[in-house]
C-alpha positions as CSV (number, residue, x, y, z in Angstrom):
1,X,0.0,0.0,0.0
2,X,1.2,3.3,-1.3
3,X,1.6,6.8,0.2
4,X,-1.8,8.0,-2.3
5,X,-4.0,4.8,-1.2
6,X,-2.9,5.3,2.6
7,X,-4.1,8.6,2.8
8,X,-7.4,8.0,1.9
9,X,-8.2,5.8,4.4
10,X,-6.9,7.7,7.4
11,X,-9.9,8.2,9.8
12,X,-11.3,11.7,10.5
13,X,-11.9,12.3,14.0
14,X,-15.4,13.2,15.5
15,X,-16.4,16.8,15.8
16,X,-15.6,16.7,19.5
17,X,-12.6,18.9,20.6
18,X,-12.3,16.2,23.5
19,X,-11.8,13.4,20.9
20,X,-9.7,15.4,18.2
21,X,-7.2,16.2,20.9
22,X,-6.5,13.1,21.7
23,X,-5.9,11.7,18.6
24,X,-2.5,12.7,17.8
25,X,-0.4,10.8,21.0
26,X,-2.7,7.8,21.8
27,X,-3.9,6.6,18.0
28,X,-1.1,4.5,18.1
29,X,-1.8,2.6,15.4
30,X,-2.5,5.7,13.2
31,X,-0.5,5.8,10.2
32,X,0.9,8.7,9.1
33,X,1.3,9.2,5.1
34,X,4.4,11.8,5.4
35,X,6.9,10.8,7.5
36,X,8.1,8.1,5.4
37,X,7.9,6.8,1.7
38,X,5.3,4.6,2.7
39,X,2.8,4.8,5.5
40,X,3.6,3.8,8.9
41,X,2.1,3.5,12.7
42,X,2.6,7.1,13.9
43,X,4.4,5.0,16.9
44,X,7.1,3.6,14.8
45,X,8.6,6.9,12.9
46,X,11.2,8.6,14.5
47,X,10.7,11.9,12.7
48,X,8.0,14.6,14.6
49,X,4.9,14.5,13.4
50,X,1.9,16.5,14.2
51,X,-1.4,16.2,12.6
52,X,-4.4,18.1,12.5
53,X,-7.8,16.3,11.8
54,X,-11.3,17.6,10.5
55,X,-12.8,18.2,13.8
56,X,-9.5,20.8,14.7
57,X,-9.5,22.3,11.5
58,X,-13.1,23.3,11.2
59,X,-13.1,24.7,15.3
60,X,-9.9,26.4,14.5
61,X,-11.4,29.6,12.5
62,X,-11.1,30.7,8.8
63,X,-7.6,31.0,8.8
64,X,-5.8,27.6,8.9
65,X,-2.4,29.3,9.3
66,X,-3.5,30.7,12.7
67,X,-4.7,27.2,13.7
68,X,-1.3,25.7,12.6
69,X,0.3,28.3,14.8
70,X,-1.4,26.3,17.8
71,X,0.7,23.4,17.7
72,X,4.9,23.4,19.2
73,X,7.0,24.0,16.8
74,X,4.5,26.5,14.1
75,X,5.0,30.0,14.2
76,X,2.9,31.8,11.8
77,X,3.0,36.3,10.5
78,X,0.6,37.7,8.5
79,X,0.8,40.9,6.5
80,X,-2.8,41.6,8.0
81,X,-6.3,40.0,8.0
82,X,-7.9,36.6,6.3
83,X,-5.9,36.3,3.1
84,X,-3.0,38.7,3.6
85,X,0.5,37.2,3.0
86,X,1.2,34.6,5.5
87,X,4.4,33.3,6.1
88,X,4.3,29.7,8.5
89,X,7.9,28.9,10.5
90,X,8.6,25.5,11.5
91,X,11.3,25.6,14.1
92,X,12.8,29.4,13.1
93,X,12.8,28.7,9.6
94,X,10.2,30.3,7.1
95,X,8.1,29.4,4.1
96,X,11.0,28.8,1.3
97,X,12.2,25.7,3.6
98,X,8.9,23.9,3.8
99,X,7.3,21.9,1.3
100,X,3.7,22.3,1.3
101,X,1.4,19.0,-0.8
102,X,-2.2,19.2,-1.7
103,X,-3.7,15.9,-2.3
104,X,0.3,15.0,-3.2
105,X,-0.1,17.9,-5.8
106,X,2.9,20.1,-4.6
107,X,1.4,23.8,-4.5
108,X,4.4,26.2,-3.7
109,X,5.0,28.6,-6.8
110,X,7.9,28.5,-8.5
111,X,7.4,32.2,-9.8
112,X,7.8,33.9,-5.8
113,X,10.6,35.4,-5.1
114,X,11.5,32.2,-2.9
115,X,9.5,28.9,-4.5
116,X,7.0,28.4,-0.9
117,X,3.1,28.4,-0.1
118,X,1.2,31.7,0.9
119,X,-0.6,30.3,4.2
120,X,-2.7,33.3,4.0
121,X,-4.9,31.7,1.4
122,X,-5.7,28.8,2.8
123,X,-8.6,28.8,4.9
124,X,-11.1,26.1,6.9
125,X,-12.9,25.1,3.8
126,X,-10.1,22.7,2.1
127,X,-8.7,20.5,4.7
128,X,-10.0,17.0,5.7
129,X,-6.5,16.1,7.5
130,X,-2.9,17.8,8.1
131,X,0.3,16.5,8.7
132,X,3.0,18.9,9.7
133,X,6.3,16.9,9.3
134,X,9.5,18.9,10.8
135,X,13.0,18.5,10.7
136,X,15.0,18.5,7.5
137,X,13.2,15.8,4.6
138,X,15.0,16.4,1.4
139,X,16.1,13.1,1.4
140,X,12.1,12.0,1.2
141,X,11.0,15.2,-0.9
142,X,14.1,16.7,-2.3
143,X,14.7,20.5,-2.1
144,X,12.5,23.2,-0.3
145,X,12.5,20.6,3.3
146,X,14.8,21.8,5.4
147,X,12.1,23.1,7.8
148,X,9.5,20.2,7.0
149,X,6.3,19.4,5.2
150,X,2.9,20.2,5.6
151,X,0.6,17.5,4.0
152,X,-2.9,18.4,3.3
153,X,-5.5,15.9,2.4
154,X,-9.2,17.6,1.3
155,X,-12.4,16.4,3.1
156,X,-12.9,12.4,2.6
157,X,-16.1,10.3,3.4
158,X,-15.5,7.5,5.4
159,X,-19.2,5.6,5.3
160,X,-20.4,3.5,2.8
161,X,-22.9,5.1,0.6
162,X,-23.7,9.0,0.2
163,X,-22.3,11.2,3.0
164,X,-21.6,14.9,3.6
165,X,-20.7,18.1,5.5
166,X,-22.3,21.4,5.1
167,X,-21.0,24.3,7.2
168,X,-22.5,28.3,6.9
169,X,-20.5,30.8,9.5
170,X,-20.9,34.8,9.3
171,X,-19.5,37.1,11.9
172,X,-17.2,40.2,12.6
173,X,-15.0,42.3,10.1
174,X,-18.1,41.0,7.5
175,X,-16.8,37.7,7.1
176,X,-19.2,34.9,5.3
177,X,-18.1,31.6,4.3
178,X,-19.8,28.7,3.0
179,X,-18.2,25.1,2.7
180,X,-20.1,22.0,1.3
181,X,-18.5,18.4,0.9
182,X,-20.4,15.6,-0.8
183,X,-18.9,12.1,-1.1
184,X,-20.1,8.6,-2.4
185,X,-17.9,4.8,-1.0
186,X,-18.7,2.1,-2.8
187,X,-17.2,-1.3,-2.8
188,X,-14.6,-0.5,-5.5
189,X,-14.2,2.9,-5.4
190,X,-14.9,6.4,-3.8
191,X,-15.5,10.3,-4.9
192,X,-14.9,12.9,-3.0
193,X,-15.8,16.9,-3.6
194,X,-15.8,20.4,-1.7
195,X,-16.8,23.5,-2.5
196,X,-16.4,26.3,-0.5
197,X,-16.7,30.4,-0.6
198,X,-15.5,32.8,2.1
199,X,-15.1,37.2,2.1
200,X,-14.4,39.2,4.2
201,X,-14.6,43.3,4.2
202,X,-11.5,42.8,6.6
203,X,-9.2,45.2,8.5
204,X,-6.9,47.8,7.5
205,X,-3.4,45.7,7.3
206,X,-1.0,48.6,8.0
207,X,-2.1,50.5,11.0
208,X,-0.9,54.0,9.6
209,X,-4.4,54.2,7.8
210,X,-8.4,53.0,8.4
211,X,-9.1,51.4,5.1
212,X,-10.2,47.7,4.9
213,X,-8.5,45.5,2.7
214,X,-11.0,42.2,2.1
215,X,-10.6,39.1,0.8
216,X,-13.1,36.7,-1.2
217,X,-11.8,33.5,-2.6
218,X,-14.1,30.3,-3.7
219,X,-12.0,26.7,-3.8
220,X,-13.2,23.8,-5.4
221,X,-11.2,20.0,-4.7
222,X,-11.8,16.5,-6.4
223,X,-10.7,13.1,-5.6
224,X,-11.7,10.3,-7.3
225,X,-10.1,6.4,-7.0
226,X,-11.3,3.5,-8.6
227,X,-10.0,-0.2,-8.2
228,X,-10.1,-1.4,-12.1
229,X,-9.1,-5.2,-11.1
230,X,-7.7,-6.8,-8.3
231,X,-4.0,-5.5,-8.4
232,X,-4.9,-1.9,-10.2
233,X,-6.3,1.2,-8.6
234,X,-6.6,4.2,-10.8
235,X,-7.1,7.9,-9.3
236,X,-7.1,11.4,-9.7
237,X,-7.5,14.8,-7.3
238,X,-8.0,18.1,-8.7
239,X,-7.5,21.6,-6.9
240,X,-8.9,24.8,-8.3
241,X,-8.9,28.4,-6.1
242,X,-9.3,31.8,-7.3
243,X,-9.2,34.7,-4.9
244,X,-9.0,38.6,-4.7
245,X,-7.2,40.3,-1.5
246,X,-6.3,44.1,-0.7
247,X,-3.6,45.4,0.9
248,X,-1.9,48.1,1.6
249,X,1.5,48.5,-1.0
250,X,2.8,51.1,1.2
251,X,2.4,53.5,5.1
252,X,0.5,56.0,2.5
253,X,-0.6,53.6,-0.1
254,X,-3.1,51.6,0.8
255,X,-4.3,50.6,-3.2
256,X,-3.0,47.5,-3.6
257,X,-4.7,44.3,-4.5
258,X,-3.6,41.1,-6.1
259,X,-5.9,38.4,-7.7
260,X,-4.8,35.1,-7.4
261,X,-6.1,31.8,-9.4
262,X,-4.5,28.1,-8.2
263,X,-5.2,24.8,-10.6
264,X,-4.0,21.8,-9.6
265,X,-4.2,18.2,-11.1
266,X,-2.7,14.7,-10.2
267,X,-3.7,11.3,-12.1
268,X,-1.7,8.1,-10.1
269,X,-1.7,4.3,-10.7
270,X,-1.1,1.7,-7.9
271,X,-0.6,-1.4,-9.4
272,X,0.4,-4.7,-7.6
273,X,3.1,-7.2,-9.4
274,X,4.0,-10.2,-7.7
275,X,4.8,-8.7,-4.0
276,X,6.1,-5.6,-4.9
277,X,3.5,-2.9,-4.8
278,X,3.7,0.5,-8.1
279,X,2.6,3.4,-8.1
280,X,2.7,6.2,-11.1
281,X,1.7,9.9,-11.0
282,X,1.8,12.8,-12.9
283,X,1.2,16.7,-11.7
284,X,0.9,19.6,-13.0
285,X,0.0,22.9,-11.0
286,X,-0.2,26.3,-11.8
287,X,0.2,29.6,-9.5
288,X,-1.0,32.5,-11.3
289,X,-0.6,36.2,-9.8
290,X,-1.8,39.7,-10.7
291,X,-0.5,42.6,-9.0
292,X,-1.7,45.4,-10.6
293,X,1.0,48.5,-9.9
294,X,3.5,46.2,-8.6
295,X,7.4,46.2,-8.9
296,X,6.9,42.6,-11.1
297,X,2.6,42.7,-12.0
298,X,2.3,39.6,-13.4
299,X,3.5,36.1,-12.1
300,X,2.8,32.8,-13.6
301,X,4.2,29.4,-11.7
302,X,4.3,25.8,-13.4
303,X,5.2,22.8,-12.3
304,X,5.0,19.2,-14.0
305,X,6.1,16.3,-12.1
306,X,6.5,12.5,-13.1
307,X,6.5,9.8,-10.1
308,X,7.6,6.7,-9.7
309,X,7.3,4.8,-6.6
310,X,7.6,1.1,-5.4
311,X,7.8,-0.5,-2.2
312,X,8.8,-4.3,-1.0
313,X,8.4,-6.4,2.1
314,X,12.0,-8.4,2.0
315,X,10.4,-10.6,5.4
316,X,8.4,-9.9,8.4
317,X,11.2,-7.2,9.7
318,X,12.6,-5.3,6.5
319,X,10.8,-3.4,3.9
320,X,12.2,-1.3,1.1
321,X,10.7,1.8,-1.2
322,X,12.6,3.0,-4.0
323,X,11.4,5.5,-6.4
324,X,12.3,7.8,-9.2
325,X,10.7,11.8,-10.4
326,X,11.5,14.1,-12.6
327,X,9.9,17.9,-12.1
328,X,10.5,20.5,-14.3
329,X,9.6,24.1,-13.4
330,X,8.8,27.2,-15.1
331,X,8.3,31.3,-14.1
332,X,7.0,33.5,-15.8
333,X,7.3,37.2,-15.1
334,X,5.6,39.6,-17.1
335,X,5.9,37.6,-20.1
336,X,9.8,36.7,-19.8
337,X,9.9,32.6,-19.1
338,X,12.6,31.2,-17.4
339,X,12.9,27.6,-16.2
340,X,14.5,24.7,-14.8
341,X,14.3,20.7,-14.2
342,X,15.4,18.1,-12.2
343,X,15.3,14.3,-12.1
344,X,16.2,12.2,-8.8
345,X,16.4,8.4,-7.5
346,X,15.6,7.6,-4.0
347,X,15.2,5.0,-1.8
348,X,14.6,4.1,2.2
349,X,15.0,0.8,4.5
350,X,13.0,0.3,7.0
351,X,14.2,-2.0,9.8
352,X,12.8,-3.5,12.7
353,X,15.2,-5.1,15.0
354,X,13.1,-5.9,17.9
355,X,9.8,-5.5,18.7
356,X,10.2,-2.7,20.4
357,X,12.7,-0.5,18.2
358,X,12.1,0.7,14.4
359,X,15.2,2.1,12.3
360,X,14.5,4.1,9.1
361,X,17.6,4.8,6.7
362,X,16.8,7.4,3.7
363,X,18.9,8.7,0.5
364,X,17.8,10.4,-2.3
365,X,20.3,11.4,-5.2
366,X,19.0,14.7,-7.2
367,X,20.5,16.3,-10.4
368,X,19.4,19.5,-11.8
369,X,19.7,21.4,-15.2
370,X,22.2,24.2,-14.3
371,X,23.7,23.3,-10.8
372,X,25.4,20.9,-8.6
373,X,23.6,17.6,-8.0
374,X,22.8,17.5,-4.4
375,X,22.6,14.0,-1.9
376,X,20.9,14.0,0.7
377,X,20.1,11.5,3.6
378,X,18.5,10.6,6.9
379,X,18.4,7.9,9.8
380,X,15.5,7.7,12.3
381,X,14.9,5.8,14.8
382,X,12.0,4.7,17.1
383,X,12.6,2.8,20.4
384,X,9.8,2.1,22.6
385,X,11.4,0.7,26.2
386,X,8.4,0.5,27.9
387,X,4.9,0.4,26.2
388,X,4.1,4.0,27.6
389,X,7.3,5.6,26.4
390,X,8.5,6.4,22.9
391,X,12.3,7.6,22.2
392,X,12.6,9.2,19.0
393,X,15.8,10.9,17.4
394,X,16.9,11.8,13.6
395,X,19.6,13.0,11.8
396,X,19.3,14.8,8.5
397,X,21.0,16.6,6.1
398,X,18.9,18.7,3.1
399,X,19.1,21.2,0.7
400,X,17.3,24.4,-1.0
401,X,17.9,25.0,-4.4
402,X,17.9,29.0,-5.1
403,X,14.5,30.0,-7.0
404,X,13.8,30.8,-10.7
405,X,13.3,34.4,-9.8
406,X,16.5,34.4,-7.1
407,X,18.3,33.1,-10.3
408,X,16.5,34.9,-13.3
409,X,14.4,38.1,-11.8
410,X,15.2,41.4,-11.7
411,X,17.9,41.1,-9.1
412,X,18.9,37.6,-10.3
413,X,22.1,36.1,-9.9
414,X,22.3,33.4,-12.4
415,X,25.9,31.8,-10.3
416,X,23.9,30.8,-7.3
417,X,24.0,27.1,-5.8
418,X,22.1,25.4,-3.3
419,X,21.7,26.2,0.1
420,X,23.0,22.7,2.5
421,X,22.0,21.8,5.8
422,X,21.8,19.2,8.0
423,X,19.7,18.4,11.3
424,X,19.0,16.4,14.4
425,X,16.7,16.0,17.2
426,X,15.7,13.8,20.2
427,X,12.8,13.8,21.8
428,X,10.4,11.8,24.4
429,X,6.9,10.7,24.9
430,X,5.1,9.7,28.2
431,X,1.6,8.3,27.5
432,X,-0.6,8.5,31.0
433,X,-3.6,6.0,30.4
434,X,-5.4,6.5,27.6
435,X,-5.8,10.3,27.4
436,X,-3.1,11.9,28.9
437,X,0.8,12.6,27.4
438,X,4.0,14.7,27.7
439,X,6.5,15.1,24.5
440,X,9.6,17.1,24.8
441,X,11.8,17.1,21.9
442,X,15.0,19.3,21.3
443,X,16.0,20.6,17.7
444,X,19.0,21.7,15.6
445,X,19.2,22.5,12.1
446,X,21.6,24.6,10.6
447,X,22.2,25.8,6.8
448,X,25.2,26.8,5.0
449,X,25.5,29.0,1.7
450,X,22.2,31.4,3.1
451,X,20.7,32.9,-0.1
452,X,19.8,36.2,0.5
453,X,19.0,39.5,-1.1
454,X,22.5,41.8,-1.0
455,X,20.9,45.3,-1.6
456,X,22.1,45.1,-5.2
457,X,21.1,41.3,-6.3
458,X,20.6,37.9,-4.3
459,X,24.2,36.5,-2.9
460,X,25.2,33.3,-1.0
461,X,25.5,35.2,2.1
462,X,28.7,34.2,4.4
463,X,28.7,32.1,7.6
464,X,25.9,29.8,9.2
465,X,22.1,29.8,9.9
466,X,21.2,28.1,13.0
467,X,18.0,27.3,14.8
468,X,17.7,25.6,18.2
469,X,15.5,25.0,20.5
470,X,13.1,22.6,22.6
471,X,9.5,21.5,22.3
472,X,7.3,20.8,24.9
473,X,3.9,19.4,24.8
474,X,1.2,17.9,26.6
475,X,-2.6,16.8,27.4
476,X,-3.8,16.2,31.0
477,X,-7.7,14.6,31.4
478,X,-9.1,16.2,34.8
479,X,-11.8,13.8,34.1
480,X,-13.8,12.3,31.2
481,X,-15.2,15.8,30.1
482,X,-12.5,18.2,31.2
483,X,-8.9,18.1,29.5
484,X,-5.7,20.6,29.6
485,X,-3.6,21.1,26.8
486,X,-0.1,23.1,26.6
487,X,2.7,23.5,24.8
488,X,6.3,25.7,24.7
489,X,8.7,26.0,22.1
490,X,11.9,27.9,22.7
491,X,13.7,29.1,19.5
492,X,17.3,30.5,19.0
493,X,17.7,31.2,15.7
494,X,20.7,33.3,14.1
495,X,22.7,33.6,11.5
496,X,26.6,34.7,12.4
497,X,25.2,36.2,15.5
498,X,22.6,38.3,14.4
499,X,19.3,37.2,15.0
500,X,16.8,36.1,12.5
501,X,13.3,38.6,12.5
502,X,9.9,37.6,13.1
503,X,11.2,34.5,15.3
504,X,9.8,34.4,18.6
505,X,12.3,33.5,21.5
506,X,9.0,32.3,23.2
507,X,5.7,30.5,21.9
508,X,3.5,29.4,24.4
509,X,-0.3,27.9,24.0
510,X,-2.6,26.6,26.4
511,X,-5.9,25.2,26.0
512,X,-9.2,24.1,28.3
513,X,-11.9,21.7,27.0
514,X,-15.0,21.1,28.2
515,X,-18.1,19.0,27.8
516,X,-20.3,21.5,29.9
517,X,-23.6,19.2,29.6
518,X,-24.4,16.4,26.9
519,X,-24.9,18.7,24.1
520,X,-22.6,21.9,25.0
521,X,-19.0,21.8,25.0
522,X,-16.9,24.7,25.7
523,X,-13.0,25.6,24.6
524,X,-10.9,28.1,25.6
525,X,-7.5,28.9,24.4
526,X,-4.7,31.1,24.9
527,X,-1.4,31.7,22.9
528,X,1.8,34.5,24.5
529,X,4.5,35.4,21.9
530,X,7.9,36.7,23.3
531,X,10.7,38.3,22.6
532,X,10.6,39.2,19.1
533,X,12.8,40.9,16.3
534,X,11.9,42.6,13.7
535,X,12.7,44.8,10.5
536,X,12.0,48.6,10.9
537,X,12.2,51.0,7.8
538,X,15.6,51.3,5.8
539,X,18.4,51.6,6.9
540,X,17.2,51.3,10.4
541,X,18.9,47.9,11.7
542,X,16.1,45.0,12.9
543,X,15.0,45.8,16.8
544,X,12.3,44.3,19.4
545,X,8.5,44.3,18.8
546,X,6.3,43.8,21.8
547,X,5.1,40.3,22.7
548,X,1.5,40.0,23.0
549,X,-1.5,37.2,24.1
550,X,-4.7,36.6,22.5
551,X,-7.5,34.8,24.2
552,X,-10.0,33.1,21.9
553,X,-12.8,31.5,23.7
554,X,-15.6,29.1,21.9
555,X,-19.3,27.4,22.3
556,X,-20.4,24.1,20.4
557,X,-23.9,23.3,21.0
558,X,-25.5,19.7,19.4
559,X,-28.6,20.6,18.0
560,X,-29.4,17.3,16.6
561,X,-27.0,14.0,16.5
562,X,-26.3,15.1,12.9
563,X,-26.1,18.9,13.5
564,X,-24.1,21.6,15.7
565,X,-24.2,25.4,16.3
566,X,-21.3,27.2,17.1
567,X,-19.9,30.4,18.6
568,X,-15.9,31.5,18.3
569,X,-14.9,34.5,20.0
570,X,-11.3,35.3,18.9
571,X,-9.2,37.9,20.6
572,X,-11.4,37.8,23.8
573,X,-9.4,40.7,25.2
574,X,-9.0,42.5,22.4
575,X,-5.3,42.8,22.5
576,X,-3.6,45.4,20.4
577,X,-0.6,43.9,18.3
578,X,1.7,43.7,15.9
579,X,1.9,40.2,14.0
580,X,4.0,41.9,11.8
581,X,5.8,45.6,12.5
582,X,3.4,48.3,11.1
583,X,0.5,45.2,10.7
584,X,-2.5,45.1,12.8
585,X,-3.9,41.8,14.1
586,X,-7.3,41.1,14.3
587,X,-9.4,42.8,17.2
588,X,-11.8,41.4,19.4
589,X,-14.1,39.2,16.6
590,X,-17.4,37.2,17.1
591,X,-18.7,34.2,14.4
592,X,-21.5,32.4,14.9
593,X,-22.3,28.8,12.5
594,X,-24.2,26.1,11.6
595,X,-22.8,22.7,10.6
596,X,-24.5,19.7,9.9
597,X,-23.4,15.3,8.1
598,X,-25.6,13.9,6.3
């Protein structure tokens, strides 16, 4: 069983908060499609892996950055309100270091400035499922991992027949959004579709003026899988978004507004020969941009990519997958094309020497069109000495190749090679009973060759990045209706001394969940961010920006077995801040919603 097929049957998680907090220490037999080349128990990976199901995503609010930005590890800025620029940190290090997949369609654009995802335009309608994968994985996925992956899976049904989700929300800042998913299992084969709307008049971004910069987008996703004979299953998921956001292009401009379309498609194979297990793919995707007024107005990112992927059992204790792609990119920049492609072999062992320890050994062997091939590799390892303790610990090295527009743009500089890294961490679980845990995990990463923009054109910038830190984590049950949650990440993360901006020293989150009767439940969450730096305006040098804690607070009432209403207070307190120097955040903000299966 593949990486695609796995997926698909992952189980979504009731809409209780009680039960979708749980899931992530104590399904223990949960697999995970990201952490390796093929799926495994979420107990026998050594690599961190958090997920986020359906029942997180959808109480989390619009923005699923913001919800990401709940869990150790996630830091998340936004140039302003729902669908403003939004750049997610894993660990210290920003968007061009994390891969971001779609239904395995890879969505970063290759026409940014830096090829990475803009987390400001996702929002609560796509998700069914998210696994955030940290620590450097370009031995798994190549370049653009250093940081980690974030692995998105749209909306599946999991019951036989006809099934669905409807949610409606409105609420403050004149924010409406509308998601429907419809989905059909039968015995050979299942379809699954979401549609969703949302708007928003918004909030000025810059707070040096008043105007509103809005935000309406409408998404549409498709995944279809049929099982043709015995041995073959033939698929295909599709991803289409098109969206308008304004913002303010400068203190005393506040015209700007970019329209942004996304189309995605991915057909795959999985065929079965003997006991080795196929799959093919193909992708395409393409991120198109207007910025009307802008430096660069027009930006066009393409991506085709060709998979292979095939996996053994060699006995009861050693598997093997082993694979092959070849991706070619292209940006386009106001009608001036540039591009770029790469092929690469992979392959990973996995090795269980005991019952109780799992060993994972990765390489992956890349050549590209007009730079150094790159190799890259990774050893994890899973030891479990009592049944209520997992030890987990990884090294890693990766790489990020410099972008078509870091190479070919207006301040491109065509001699650039690949930034190199490499990585470890160690960390601990402690499972009490069934619904109860404690993780700590420390983290290192640090990257060599920094690309960087010089003031005249982008330059490997001298010395080393490095990123450091611990994560802490837990869930305590007061009872069978009343849980705890926390968690702390500590970050020190530099480069030659100087620290890097918009990295928070201190991130810290804690959460109460409550069943208040049989049909209420009650949440209530709060997030501190410390100890900050951040740019101010040229030539000024990067200084502190004041920390700041929001409060959201939320009310799920069951209406029917089938159907909840909802209220979500975010920013109870209404805090003043500054995601962002000269950004507002979002003031004190009410929703109200309906959602209902079927």
């Amino acid at each position: 069983m593949l990486r695609t097929t796995s997926a698909i049957g992952l189980g979504l998680a009731a809409l209780s908060p009680l039960a979708a907090q749980a899931q992530d220490s104590f399904l223990l037999d949960e697999l995970v499609a990201s952490a390796t080349l093929v799926p495994i128990e979420v107990n026998r990976t050594g690599t961190t892996v958090e997920t986020l199901d359906f029942g997180e995503i959808v109480e989390g609010g619009q923005s699923v950055g913001q919800t990401l930005s709940q869990l150790p590890g996630v830091t998340v800025t936004a140039n302003g309100g729902l669908g403003a620029s939004s750049t997610v940190r894993l660990r210290g290090l920003g968007g061009s270091y994390i891969g971001v997949r779609i239904d395995g369609i890879d969505v970063t654009d290759p026409s940014g400035t830096q090829t990475s995802f803009n987390f400001g335009t996702l929002t609560a309608g796509l998700p069914g499922r998210i696994e955030v994968l940290k620590g450097t994985q370009s031995a798994l996925y190549g370049s653009n991992a250093i940081a980690g992956v974030v692995d998105i899976t749209s909306w599946r049904p999991v019951d036989e027949g006809f099934s669905g989700q409807a949610r409606v929300e409105g609420g403050s800042y004149g924010t409406g959004a509308t998601t429907l998913n419809l989905g059909q299992v039968g015995e050979r084969g299942e379809i699954a579709l979401t549609l969703s709307h949302v708007t928003a008049d918004g909030f000025s971004a810059r707070n040096t003026n008043s105007e509103d910069d809005g935000y309406d987008q409408s998404l549409m996703t498709l995944f279809a899988a049929f099982d043709a004979t015995e041995n073959l299953r033939l698929g295909v998921s599709a991803l289409w978004s098109d969206g308008t956001v304004e913002f303010d292009r400068a203190a005393a401009d506040p015209s700007g507004e970019i329209d942004e379309t996304r189309k995605g498609l991915r057909a795959f194979a999985e065929l079965t020969t003997g006991a080795v297990d196929h799959e093919f793919a193909v992708s395409t995707v393409e991120t198109e941009r207007f910025d009307e007024g802008g430096f660069t107005e027009r930006f066009v990112g393409e991506r085709i990519k060709l998979e292979y992927l095939g996996a053994v059992d060699l006995d009861a204790d050693l598997s093997l997958a082993f694979g092959a792609d070849w991706t070619e990119e292209t940006a386009t920049l106001d009608g001036a094309s540039y591009d770029g492609e790469n092929g690469a072999v992979f392959g990973e062992v996995q090795y269980a020497p005991t019952a109780n320890l799992d060993l994972a050994l990765s390489l992956r062997y890349d050549s590209y069109s007009d730079f150094d091939d790159q190799a890259t590799g990774r050893v994890a390892l899973a030891w479990r000495p009592r049944e209520d303790v997992i030890v987990r610990a990884v090294l890693g090295t990766g790489y990020r190749a410099p972008s078509l527009y870091e190479r070919f743009g207006p301040f491109g500089n065509a001699a650039l090679e690949p930034e190199t890294s490499r990585s470890a961490e160690l960390g601990i679980e402690k499972r009490y009973g069934s619904e109860s845990f404690a993780k700590a995990t420390l983290f290192y990463t640090e990257i060599d060759d920094l690309i960087d923009f010089s003031g005249a054109a982008y330059a490997q910038v001298p010395g080393t990045t490095n990123s450091k830190g611990i994560e802490l984590s837990g869930r305590y049950a007061l009872n069978d209706t009343v849980a705890l949650t926390g968690a702390y990440t500590y970050t020190d993360a530099e480069n030659s001394g100087d620290r890097l901006v918009r990295v928070p020293r201190h991130d810290f989150s804690l959460g109460l969940e409550a069943g208040l009767t049989d049909r209420l439940d009650g949440r209530l969450s709060l997030q501190t961010v410390a100890d900050r730096f951040d740019t101010n305006p040229f030539p000024a040098p990067p200084s502190d920006i004041a920390d700041y804690t929001v409060v959201n607070a939320g009310l799920s009432y069951a209406l029917t077995e089938t159907a909840e209403a909802y209220l979500r207070v975010e920013n109870l307190f209404d805090e003043d801040y500054e995601p962002v120097r000269g950004y507002n955040g979002a003031g004190r903000s009410l929703y109200v919603g309906l959602r209902a299966s079927f």
